[in-house]
N, C-alpha and C positions, 0 to 999 in steps of 0.2 A: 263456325267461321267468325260470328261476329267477338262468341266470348274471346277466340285467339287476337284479332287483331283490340277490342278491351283490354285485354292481357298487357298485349306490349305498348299500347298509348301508355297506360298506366307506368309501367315499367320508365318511361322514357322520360314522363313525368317526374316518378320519384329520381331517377338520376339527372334529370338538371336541376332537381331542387336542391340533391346533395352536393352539387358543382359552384350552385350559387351560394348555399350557405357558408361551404369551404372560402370562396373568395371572398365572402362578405367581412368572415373570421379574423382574414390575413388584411384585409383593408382595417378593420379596426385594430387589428391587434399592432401592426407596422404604423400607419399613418401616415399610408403612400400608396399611390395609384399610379402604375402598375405594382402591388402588393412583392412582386420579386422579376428579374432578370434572368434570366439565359445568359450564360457566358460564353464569350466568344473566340478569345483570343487565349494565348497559354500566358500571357504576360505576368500572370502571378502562380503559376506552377513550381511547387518545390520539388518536385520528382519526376522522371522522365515517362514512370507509369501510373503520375497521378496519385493520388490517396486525400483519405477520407478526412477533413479538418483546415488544406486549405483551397483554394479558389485553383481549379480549372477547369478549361473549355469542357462543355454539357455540362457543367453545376448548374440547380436553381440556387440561386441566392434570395434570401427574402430582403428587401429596399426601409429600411428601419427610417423614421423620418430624422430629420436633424433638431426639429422638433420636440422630439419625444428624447432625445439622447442628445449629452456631449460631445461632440467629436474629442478623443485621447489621442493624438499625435504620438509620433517614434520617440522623440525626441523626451516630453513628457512621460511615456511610461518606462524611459531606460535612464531618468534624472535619479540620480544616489540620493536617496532621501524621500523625496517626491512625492507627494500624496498619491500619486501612481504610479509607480512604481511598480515592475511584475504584471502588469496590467498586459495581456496577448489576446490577441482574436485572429485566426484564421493565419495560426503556424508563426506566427511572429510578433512583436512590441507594436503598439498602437491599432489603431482604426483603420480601418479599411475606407475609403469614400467613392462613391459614384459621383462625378462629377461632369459637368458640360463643358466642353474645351472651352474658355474665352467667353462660355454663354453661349455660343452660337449651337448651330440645329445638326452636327454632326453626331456621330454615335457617342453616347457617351459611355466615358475610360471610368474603368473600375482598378485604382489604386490604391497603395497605405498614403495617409497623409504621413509624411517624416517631420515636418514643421509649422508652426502656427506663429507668422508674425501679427505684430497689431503693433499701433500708431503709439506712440508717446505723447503724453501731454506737451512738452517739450520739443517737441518736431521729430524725434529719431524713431529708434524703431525696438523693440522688444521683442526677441524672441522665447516663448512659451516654452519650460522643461529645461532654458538654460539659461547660462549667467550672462546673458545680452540684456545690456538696457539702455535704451537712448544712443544706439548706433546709428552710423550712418549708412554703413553696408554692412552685412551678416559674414562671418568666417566661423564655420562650426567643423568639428568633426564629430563624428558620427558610429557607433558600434557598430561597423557594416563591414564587413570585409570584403577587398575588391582586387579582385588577379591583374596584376599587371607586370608584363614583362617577366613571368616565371616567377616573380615575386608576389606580396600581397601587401596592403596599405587598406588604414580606413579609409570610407568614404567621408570625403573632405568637400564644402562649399568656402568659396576666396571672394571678399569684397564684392560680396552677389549684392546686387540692390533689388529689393519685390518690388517698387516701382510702388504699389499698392498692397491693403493688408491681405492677407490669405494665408494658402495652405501650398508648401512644396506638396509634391506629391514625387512615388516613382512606384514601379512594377517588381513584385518582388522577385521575377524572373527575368529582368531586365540590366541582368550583371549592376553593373552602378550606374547606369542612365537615369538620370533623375530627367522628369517629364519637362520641367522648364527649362528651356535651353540656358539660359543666363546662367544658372545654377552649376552650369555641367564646363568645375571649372579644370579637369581635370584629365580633358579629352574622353570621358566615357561615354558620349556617344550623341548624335547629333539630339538630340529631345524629339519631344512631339510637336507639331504644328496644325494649325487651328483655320478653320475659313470663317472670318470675321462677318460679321450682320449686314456689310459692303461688299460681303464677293471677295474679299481681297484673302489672300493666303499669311499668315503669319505665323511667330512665334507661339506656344502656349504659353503663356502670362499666368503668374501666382492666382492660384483658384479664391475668388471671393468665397464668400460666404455664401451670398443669392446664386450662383452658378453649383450648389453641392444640389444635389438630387434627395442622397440619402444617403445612410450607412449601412454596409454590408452588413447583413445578421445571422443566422443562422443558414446553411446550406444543402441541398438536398441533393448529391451525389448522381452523377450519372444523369438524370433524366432527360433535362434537355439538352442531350446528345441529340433524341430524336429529331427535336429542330432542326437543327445544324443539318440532321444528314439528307431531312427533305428539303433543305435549300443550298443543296450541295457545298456547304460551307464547311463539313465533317474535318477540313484534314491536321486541324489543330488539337482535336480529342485524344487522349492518349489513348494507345491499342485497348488496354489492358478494360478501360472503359465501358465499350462494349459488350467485351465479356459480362463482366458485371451485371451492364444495364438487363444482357440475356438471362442470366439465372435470377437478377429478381423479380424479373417479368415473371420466369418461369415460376417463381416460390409464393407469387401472389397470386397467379393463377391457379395452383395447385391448393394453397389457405381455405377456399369455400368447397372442393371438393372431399379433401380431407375431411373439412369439421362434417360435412354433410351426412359421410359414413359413420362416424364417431358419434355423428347425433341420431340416426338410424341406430345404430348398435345399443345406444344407452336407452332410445324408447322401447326395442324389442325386447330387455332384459328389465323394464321396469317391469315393479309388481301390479300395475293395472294391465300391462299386454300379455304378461300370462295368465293372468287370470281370467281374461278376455279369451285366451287360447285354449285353458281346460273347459271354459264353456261351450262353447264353440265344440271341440272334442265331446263333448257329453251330449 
C-alpha cells in the first residue's frame, strides 16, 4: 500500500515538473507572461471549418514579446520593393498583434496590424510601407478586397486622422471593418469600442505602442477548444475542430501504449531474453 501510494506521489511529482519546465521554456522562449492565449472569437478565421495556419477560436497562440520582434504591418509586407515584402504569418501579409483596447482592462483583441503611423519631425504624419510623409490625414488603399453591393473594391481609408501614433488594426474575418472606427471610411462597419480607465465607453483609438501585449507566434491548433467548452463559450469553434481535437486526443493517447508493445516485442526478441530463455529451459 505504501509502495502504491510512493508510486503515484512520485508520478505526480515528475508531471508538474514536466508542466513547469514546459512553461518555463515558453516564458523564455516568447518573453511574455502569459507565454500564449486561448482564442476566443472567430474574428480572424479564413474558413468556415477552420484550418491549420491561421488563427481561430480553441487555437493556443504562443504571445511573442514586442520586445523580442518587430511588429511587420500589412501595409509594410505588401510595399513593391520593401525590405518586407512577401513577409506572411498566420494566412496573410504582416503581423498579427495582441492588443489592449485604448489600454483599458477589457479582453484583449488579437488582430493584423494593417498600418503603422508615427510622428514627423515636421508635425504631419508618415505612414510605414507607404509613400505618406508629413500628412496631415492618412488616405491609403490597401490589397484587401471588399464585397459591396454585388461588387468588390479595395479596402480604402479617406482623410483618417490617428489623432496619435500607432497601429490600425482589423480582424481578418471581419469583411473590411477596420477596428478603429475613424478609419471605417467606407461604411464597413461600426469598429470596436473600448471602456476607457474612467468608466466611460468610447471609440477604439490607433493602438500605441505601450497598449500591444505581443505578437501572435506560432499556433497550436484545437486545444483550447477545451477551454472554451468548459466555460460554456464553445459556440464560435468551428464544428470540424472538435473532431480533430478527438482523434489527437485519441492518437496521443494510443503513442505510449503502442511504443510500450513494440518495446516489449524488441526486448523479447533480443539476444539477452533468449538466451535467458534457453537457460531457463535447460
Amino acid at each position: 500500500m505504501v509502495g502504491e501510494a510512493w508510486s503515484w506521489i512520485r508520478e505526480t511529482i515528475l508531471a508538474g515538473g514536466l508542466i513547469a519546465t514546459l512553461i518555463t521554456v515558453l516564458v523564455l522562449m516568447t518573453g511574455s507572461w502569459p507565454p500564449m492565449v486561448v482564442i476566443e472569437s472567430n474574428s480572424m478565421q479564413h474558413d468556415a471549418n477552420g484550418e491549420v495556419g491561421s488563427i481561430d477560436a480553441g487555437d493556443l497562440v504562443l504571445v511573442m514579446s514586442d520586445e523580442r520582434k518587430n511588429i511587420i504591418t500589412f501595409a509594410e509586407a505588401t510595399e513593391e520593393g520593401g525590405v518586407y515584402e512577401g513577409y506572411e504569418t498566420h494566412g496573410m501579409p504582416g503581423d498579427v498583434i495582441i492588443y489592449l483596447k485604448n489600454g483599458g482592462t477589457d479582453t484583449p483583441v488579437i488582430h493584423r496590424a494593417l498600418l503603422e503611423v508615427v510622428a514627423n519631425e515636421s508635425g504631419g504624419w508618415d505612414a510605414l510601407g507607404t509613400t505618406l510623409r508629413n500628412v496631415s490625414t492618412i488616405t491609403w488603399t490597401f490589397d484587401i478586397l471588399c464585397s459591396y453591393h454585388g461588387g468588390e473594391y479595395n479596402l480604402k481609408i479617406e482623410d483618417w486622422n490617428p489623432v496619435h501614433a500607432g497601429y490600425l488594426t482589423k480582424g481578418d474575418n471581419n469583411d473590411c471593418m477596420i477596428d478603429q472606427p475613424a478609419a471605417n471610411s467606407q461604411s464597413q462597419g461600426p469598429g470596436l469600442s473600448a471602456t476607457n480607465s474612467d468608466g466611460s465607453v468610447g471609440p477604439v483609438e490607433t493602438v500605441k505602442q505601450e497598449w500591444v501585449v505581443g505578437i501572435a507566434g506560432a499556433e497550436i491548433p484545437w486545444v483550447g477548444a477545451i477551454k472554451l467548452g468548459l466555460s460554456n463559450n464553445s459556440d464560435s469553434v468551428p464544428g470540424s475542430s472538435w473532431t480533430k481535437l478527438v482523434i489527437t486526443a485519441f492518437v496521443l493517447l494510443a503513442i505510449p501504449a503502442i511504443w510500450e508493445r513494440f518495446a516489449n516485442r524488441v526486448m523479447e526478441t533480443s539476444p539477452e531474453a533468449l538466451q535467458a530463455q534457453r537457460e531457463e529451459e535447460e
